[in-house]
Biopython code that builds the backbone (N, CA, C, O; Angstrom):
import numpy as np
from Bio.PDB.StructureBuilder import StructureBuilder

atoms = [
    (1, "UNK", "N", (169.630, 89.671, 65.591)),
    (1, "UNK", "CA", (170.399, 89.134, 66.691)),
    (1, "UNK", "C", (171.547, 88.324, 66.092)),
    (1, "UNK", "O", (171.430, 87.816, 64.976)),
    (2, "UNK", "N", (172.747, 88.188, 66.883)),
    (2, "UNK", "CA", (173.761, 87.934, 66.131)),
    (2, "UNK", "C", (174.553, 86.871, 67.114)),
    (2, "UNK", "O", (173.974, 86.829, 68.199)),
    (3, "UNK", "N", (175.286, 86.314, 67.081)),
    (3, "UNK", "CA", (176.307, 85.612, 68.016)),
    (3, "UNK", "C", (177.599, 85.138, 67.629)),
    (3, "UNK", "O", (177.560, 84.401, 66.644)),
    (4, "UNK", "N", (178.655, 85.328, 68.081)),
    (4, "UNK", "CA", (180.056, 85.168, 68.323)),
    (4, "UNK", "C", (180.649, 84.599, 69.168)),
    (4, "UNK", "O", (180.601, 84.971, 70.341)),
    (5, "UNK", "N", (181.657, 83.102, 68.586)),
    (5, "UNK", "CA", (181.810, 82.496, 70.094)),
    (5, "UNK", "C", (183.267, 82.345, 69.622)),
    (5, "UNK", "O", (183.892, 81.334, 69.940)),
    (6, "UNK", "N", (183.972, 83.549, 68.694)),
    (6, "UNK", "CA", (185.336, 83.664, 68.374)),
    (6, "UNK", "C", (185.974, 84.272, 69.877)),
    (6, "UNK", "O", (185.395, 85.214, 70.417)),
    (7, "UNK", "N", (186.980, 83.771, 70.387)),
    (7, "UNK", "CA", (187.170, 84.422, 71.640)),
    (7, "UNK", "C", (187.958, 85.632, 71.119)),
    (7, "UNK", "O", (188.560, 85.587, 70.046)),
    (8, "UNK", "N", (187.929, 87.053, 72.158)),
    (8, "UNK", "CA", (188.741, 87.942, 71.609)),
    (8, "UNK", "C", (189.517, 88.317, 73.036)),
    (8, "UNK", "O", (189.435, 87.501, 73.954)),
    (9, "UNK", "N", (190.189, 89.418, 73.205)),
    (9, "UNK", "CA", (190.975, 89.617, 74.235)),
    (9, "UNK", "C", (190.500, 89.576, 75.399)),
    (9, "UNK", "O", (191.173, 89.123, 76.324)),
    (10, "UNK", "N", (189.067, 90.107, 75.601)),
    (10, "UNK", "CA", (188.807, 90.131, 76.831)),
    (10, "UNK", "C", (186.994, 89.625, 76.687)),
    (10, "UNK", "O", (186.003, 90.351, 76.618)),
    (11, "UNK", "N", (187.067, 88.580, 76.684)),
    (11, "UNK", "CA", (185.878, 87.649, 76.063)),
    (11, "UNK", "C", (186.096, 86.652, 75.687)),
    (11, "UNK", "O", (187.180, 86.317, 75.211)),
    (12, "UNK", "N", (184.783, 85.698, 75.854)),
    (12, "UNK", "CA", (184.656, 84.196, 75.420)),
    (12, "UNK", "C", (183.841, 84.468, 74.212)),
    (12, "UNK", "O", (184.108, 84.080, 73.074)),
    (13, "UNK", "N", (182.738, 85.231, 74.606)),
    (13, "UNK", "CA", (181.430, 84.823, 73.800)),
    (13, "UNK", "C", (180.945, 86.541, 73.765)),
    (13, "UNK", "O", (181.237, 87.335, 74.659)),
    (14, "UNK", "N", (179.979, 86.957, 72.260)),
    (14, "UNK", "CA", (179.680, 88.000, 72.139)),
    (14, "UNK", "C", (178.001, 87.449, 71.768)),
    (14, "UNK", "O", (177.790, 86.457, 71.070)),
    (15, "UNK", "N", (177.006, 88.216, 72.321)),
    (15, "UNK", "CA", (175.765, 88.238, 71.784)),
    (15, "UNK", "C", (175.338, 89.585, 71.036)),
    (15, "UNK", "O", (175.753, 90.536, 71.699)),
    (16, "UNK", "N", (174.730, 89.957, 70.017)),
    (16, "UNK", "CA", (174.273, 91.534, 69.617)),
    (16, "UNK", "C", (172.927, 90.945, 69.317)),
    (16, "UNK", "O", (172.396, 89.856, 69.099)),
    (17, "UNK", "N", (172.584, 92.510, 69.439)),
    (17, "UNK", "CA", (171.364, 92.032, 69.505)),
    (17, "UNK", "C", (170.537, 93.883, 69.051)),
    (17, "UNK", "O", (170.309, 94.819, 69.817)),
    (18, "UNK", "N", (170.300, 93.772, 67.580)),
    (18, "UNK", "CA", (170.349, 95.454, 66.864)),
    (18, "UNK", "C", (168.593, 95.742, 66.709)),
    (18, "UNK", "O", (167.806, 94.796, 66.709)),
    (19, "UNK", "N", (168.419, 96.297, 66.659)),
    (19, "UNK", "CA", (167.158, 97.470, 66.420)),
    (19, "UNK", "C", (167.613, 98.765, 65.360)),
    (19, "UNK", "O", (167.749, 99.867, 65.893)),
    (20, "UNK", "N", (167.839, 98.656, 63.946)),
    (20, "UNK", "CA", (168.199, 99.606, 63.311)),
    (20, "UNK", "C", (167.297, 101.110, 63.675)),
    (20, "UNK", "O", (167.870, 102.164, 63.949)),
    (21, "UNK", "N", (165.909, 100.965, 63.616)),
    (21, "UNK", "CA", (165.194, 102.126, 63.587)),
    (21, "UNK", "C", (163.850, 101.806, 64.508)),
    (21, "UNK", "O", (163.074, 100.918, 64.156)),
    (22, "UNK", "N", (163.661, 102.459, 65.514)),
    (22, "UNK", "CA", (162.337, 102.663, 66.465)),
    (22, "UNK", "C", (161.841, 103.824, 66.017)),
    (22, "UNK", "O", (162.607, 104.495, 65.325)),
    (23, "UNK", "N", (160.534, 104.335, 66.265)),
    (23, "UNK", "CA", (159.618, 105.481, 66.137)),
    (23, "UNK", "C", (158.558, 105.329, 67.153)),
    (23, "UNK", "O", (157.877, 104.318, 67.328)),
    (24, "UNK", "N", (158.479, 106.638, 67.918)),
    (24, "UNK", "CA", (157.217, 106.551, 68.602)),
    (24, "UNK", "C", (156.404, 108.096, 68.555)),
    (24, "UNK", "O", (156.889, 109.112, 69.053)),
    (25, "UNK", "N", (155.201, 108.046, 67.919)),
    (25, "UNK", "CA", (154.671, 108.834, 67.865)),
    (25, "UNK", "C", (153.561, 109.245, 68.808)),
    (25, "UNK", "O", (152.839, 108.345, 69.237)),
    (26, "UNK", "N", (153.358, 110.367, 69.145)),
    (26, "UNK", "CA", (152.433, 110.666, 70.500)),
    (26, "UNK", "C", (151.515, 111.669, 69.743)),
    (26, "UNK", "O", (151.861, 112.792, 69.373)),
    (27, "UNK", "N", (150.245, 111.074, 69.562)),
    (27, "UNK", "CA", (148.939, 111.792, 69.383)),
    (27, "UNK", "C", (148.235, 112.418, 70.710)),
    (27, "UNK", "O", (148.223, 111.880, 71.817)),
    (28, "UNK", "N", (147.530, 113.926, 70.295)),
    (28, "UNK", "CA", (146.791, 114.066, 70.932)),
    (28, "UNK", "C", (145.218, 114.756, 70.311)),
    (28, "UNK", "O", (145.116, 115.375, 69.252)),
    (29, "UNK", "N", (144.202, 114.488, 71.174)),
    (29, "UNK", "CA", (143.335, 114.182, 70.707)),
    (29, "UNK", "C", (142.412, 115.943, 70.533)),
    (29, "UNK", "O", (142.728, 116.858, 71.293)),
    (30, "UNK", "N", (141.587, 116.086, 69.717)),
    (30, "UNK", "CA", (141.071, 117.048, 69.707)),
    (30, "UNK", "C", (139.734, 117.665, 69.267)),
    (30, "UNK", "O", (139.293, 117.908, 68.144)),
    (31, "UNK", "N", (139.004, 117.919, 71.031)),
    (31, "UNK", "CA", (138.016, 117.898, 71.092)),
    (31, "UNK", "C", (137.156, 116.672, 71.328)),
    (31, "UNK", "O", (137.605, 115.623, 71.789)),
    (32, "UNK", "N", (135.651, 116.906, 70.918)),
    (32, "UNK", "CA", (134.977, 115.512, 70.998)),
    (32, "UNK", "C", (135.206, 114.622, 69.518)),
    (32, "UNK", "O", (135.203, 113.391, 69.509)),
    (33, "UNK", "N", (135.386, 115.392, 68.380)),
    (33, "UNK", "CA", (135.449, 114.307, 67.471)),
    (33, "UNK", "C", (136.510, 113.610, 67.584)),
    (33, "UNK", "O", (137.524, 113.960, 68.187)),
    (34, "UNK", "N", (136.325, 112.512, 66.970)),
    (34, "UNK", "CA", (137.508, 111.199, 66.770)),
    (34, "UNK", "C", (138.524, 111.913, 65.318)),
    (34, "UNK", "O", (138.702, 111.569, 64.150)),
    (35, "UNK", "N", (139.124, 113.336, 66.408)),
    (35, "UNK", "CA", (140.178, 113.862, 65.247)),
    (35, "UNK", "C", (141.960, 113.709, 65.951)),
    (35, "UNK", "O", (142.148, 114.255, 67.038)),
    (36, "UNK", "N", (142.518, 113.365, 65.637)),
    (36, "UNK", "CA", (144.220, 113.212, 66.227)),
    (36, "UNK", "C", (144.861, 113.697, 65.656)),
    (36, "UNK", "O", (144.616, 113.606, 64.453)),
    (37, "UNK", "N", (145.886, 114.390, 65.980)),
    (37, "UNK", "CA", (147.214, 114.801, 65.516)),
    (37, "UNK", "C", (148.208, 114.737, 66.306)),
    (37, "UNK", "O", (148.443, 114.759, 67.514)),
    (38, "UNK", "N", (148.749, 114.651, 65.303)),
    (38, "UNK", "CA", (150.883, 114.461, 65.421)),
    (38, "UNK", "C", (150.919, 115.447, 67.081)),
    (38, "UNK", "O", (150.529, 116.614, 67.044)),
    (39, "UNK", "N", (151.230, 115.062, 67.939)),
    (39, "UNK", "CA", (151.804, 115.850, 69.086)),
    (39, "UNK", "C", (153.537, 115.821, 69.228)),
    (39, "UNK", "O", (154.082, 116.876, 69.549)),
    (40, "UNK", "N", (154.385, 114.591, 68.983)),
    (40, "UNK", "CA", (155.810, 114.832, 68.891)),
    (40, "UNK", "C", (155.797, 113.073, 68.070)),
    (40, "UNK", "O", (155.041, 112.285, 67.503)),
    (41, "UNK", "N", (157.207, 113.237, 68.521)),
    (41, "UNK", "CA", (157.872, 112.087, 67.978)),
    (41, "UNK", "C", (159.133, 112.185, 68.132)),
    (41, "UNK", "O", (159.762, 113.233, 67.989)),
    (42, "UNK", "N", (159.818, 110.610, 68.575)),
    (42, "UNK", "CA", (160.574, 110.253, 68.658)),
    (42, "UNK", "C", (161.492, 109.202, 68.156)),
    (42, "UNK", "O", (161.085, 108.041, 68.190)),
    (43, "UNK", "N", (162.425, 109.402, 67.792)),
    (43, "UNK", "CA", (163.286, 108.206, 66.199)),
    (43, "UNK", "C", (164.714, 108.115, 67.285)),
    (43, "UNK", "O", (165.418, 109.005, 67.762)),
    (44, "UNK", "N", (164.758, 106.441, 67.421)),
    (44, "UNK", "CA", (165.877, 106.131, 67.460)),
    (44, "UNK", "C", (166.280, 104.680, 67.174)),
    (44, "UNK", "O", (165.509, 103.857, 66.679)),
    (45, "UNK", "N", (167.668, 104.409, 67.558)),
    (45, "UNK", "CA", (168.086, 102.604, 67.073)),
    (45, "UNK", "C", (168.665, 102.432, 68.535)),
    (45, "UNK", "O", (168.968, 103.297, 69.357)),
    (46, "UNK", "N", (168.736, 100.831, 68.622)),
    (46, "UNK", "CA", (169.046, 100.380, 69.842)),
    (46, "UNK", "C", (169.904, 99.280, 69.279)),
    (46, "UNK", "O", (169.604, 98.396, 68.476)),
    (47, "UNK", "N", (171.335, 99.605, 70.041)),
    (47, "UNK", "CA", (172.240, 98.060, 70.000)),
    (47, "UNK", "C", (172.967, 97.648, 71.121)),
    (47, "UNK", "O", (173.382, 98.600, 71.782)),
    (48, "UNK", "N", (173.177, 96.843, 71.435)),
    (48, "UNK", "CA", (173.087, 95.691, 72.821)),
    (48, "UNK", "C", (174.526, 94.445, 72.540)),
    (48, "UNK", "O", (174.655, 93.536, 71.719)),
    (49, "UNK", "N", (175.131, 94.790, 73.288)),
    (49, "UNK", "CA", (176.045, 94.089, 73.078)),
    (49, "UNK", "C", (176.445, 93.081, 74.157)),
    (49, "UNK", "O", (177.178, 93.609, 74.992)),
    (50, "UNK", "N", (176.207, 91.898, 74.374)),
    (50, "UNK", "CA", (176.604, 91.107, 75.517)),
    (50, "UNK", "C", (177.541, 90.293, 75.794)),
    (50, "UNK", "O", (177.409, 89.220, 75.205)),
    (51, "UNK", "N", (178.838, 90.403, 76.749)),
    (51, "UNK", "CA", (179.785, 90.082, 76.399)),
    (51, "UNK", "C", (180.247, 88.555, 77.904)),
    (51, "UNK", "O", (180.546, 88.745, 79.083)),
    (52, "UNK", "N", (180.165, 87.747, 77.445)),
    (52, "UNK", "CA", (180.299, 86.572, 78.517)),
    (52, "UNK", "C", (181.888, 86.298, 78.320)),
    (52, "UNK", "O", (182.574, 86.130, 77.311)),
    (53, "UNK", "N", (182.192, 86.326, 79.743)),
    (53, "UNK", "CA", (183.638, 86.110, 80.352)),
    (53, "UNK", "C", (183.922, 84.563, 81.262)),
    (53, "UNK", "O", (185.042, 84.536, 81.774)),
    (54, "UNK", "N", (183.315, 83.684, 81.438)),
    (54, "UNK", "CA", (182.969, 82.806, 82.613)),
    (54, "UNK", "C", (184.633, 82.176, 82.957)),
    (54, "UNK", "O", (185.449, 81.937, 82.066)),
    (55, "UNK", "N", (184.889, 81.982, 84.446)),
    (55, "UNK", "CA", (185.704, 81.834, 84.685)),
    (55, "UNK", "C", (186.318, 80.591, 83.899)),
    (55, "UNK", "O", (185.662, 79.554, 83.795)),
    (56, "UNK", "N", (187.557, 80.715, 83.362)),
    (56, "UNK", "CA", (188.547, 79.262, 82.727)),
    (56, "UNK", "C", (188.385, 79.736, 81.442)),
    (56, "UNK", "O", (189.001, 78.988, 80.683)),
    (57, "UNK", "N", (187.717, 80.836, 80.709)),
    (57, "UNK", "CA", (187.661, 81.182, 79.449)),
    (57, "UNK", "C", (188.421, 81.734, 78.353)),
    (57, "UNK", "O", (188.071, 82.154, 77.250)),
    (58, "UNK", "N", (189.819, 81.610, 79.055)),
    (58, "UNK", "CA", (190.814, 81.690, 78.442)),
    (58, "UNK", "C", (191.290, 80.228, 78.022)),
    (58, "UNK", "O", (191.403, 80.125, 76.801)),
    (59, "UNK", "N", (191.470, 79.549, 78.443)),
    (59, "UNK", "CA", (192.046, 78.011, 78.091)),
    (59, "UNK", "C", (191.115, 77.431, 77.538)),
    (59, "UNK", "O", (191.459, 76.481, 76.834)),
    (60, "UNK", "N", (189.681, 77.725, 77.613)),
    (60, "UNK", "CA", (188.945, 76.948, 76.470)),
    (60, "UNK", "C", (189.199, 77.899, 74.881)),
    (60, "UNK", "O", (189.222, 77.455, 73.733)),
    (61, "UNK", "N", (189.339, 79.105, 75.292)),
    (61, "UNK", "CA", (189.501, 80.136, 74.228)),
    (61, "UNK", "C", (191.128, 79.559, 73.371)),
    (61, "UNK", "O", (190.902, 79.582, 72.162)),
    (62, "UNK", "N", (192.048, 79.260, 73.543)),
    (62, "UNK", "CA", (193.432, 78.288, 73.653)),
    (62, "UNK", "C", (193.094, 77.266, 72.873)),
    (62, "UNK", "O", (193.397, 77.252, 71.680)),
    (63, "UNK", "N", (192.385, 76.231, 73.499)),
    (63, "UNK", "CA", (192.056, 74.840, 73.077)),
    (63, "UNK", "C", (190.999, 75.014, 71.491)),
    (63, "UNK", "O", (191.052, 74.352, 70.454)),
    (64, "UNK", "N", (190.245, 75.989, 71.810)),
    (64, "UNK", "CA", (189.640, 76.738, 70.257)),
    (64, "UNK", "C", (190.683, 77.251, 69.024)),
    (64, "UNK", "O", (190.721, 76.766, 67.894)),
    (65, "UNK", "N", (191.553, 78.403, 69.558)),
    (65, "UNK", "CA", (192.795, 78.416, 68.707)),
    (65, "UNK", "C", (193.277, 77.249, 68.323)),
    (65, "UNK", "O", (193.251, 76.990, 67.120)),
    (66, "UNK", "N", (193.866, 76.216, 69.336)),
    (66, "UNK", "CA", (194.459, 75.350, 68.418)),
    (66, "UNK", "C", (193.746, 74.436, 67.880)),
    (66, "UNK", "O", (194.349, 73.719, 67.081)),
    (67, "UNK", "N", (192.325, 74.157, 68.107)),
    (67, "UNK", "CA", (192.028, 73.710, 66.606)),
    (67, "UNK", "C", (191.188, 74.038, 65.332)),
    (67, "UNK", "O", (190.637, 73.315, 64.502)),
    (68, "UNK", "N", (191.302, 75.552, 65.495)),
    (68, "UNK", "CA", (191.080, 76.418, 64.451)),
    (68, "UNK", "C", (192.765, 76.469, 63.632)),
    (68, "UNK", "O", (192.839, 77.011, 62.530)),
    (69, "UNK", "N", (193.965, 75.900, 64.247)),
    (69, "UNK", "CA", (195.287, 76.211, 63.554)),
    (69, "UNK", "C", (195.365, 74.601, 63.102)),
    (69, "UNK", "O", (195.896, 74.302, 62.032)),
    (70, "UNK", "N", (194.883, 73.734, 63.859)),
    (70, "UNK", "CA", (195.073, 72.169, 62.889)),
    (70, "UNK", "C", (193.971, 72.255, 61.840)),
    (70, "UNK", "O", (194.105, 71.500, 60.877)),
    (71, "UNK", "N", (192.944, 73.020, 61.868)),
    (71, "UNK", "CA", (191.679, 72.438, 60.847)),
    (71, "UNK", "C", (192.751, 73.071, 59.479)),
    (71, "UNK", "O", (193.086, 72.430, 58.483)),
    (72, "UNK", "N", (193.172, 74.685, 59.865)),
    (72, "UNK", "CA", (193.334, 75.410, 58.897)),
    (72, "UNK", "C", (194.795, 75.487, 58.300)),
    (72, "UNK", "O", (195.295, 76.311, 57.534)),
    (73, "UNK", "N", (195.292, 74.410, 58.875)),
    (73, "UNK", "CA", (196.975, 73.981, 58.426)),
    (73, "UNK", "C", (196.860, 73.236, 56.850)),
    (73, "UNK", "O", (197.824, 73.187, 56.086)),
    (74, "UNK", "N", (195.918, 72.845, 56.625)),
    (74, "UNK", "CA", (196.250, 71.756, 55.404)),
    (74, "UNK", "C", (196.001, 73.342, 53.559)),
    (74, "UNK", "O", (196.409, 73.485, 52.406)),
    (75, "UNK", "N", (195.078, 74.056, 54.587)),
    (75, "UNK", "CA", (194.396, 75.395, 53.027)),
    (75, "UNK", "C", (195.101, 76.724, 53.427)),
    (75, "UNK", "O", (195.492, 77.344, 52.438)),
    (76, "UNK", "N", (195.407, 77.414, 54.801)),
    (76, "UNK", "CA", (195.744, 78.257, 55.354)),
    (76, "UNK", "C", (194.560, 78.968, 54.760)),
    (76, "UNK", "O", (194.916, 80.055, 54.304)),
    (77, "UNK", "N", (193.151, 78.710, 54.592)),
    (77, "UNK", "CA", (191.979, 79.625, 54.280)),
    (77, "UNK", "C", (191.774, 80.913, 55.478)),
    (77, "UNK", "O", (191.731, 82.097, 55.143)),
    (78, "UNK", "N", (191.683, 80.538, 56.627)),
    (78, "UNK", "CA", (191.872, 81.703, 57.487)),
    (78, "UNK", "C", (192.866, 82.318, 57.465)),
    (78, "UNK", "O", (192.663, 83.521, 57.629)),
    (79, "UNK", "N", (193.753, 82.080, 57.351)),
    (79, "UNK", "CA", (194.764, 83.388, 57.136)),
    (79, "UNK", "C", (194.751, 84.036, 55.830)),
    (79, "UNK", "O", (195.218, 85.165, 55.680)),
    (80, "UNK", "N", (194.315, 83.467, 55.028)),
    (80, "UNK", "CA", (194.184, 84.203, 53.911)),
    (80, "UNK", "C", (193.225, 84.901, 53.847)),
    (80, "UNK", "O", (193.379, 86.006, 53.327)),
    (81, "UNK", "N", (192.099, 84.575, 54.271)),
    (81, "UNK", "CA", (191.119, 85.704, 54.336)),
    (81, "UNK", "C", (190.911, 86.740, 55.840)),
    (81, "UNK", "O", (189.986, 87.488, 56.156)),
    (82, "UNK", "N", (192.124, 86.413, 56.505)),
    (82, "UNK", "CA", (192.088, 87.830, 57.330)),
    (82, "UNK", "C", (191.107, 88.259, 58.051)),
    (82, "UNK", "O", (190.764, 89.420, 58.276)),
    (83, "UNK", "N", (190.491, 86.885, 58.550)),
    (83, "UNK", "CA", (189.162, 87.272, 59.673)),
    (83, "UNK", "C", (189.294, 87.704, 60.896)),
    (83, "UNK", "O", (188.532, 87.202, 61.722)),
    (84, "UNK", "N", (190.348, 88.818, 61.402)),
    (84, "UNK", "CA", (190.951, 89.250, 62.261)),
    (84, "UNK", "C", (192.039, 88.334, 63.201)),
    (84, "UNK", "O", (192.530, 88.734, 64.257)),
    (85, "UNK", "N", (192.254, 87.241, 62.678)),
    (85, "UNK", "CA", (192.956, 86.198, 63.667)),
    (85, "UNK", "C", (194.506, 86.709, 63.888)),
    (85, "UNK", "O", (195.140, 86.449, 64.911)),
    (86, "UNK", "N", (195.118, 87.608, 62.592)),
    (86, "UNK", "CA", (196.184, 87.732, 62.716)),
    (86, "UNK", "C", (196.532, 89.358, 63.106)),
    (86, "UNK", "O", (197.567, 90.024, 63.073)),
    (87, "UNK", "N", (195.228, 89.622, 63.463)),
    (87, "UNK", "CA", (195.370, 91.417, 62.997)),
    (87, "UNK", "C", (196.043, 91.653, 64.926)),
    (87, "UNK", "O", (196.959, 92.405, 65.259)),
    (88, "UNK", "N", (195.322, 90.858, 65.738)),
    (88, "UNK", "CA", (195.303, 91.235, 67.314)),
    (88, "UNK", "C", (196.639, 91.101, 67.553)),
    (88, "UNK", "O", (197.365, 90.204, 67.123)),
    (89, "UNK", "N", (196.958, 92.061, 68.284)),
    (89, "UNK", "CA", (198.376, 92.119, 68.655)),
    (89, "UNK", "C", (199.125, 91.752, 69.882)),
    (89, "UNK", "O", (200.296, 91.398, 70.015)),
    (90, "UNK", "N", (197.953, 91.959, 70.945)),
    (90, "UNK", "CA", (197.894, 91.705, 72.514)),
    (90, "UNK", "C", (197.201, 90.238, 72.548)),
    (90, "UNK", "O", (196.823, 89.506, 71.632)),
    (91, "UNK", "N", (197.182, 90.111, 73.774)),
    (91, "UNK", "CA", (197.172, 88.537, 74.023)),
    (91, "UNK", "C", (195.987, 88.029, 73.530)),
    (91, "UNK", "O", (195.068, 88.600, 74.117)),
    (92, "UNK", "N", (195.595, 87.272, 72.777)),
    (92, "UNK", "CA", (194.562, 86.925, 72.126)),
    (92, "UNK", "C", (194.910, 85.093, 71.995)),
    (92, "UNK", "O", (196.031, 84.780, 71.593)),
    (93, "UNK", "N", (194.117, 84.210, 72.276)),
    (93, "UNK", "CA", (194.560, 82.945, 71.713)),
    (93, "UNK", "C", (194.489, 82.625, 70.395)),
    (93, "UNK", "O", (195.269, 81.802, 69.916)),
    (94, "UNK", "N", (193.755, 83.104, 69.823)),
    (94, "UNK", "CA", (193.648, 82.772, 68.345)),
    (94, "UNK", "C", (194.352, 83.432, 67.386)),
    (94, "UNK", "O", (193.987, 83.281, 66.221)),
    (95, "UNK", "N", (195.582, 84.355, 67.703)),
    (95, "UNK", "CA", (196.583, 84.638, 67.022)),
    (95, "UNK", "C", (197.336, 83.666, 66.433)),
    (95, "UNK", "O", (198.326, 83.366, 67.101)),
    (96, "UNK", "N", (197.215, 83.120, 65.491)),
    (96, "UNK", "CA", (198.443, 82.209, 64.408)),
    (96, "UNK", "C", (199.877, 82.553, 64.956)),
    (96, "UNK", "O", (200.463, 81.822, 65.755)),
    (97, "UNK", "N", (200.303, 83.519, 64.549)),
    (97, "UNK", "CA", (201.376, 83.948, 64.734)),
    (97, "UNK", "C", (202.037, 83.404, 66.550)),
    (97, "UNK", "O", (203.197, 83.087, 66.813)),
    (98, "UNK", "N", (200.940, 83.453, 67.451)),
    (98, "UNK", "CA", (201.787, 83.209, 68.286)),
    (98, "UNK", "C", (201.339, 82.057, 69.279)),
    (98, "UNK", "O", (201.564, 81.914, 70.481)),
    (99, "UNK", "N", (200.337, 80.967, 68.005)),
    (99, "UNK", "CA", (200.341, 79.874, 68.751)),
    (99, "UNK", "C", (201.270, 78.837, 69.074)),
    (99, "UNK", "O", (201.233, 78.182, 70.116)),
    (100, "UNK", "N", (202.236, 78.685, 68.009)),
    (100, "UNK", "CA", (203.213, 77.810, 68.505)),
    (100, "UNK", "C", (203.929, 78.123, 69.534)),
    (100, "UNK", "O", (204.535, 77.397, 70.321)),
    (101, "UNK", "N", (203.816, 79.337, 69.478)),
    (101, "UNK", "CA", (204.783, 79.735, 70.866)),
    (101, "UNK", "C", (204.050, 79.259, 72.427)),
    (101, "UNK", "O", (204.624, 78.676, 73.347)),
    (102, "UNK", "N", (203.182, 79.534, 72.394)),
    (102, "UNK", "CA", (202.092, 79.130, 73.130)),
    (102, "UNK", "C", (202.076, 77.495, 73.577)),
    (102, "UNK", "O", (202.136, 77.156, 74.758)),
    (103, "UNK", "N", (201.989, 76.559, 72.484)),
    (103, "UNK", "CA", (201.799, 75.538, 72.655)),
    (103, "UNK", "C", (203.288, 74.783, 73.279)),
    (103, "UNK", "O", (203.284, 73.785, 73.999)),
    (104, "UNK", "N", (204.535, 75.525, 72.811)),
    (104, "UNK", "CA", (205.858, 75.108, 72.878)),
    (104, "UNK", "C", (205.668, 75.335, 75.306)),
    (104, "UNK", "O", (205.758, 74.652, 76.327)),
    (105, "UNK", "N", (205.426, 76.547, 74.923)),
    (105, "UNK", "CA", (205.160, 76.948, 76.448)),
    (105, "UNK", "C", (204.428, 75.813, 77.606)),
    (105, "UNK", "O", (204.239, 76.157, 78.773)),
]
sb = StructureBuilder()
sb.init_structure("model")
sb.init_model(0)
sb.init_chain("A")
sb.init_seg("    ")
for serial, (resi, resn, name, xyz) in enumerate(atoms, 1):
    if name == "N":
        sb.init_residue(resn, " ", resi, " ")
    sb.init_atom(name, np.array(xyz, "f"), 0.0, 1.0, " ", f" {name:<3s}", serial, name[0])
structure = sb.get_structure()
């Protein structure tokens, strides 16, 4: 299980929540002795993605950008390591590139 409370374009908050590999095997039985065999089987993975929007979650998403841009003004460590902040192109608050514009606004 995983959680994300980086806001992205159309989101506040991400939950995952993975199951790499399930198996279910179905015996059936045969005869009176206590003999079983393989009847089928089934293999799969399960992933779950939950995506919370709650109303005003853009301006707290804003108020997060900008102080993810004062923490990271003194090292520019996030921008240097390219944790998608600069990659989004559409309206995103946590774009660097177009918070001052934002804040000037």
């Amino acid at each position: 299980m995983a959680s994300n409370d980086l806001a992205g374009n159309n989101y506040r908050k991400v939950t995952s929540l993975s199951v790499p590999r399930v198996i279910l095997r179905f015996l059936h039985s045969l005869g009176k002795k206590n003999d079983w065999v393989e009847a089928g089987e089934v293999v799969f993975d399960v992933a779950l993605d939950n995506y919370g929007s709650p109303s005003g979650w853009q301006e707290s998403a804003l108020s997060q950008a900008k102080f993810l841009a004062e923490q990271d003004g003194p090292t520019g460590r996030l921008r240097k390591l390219k944790v998608g902040l600069e990659k989004r192109l559409r309206w995103t608050p946590c774009t660097f590139a177009t918070l001052a514009m934002r804040l000037r606004n």
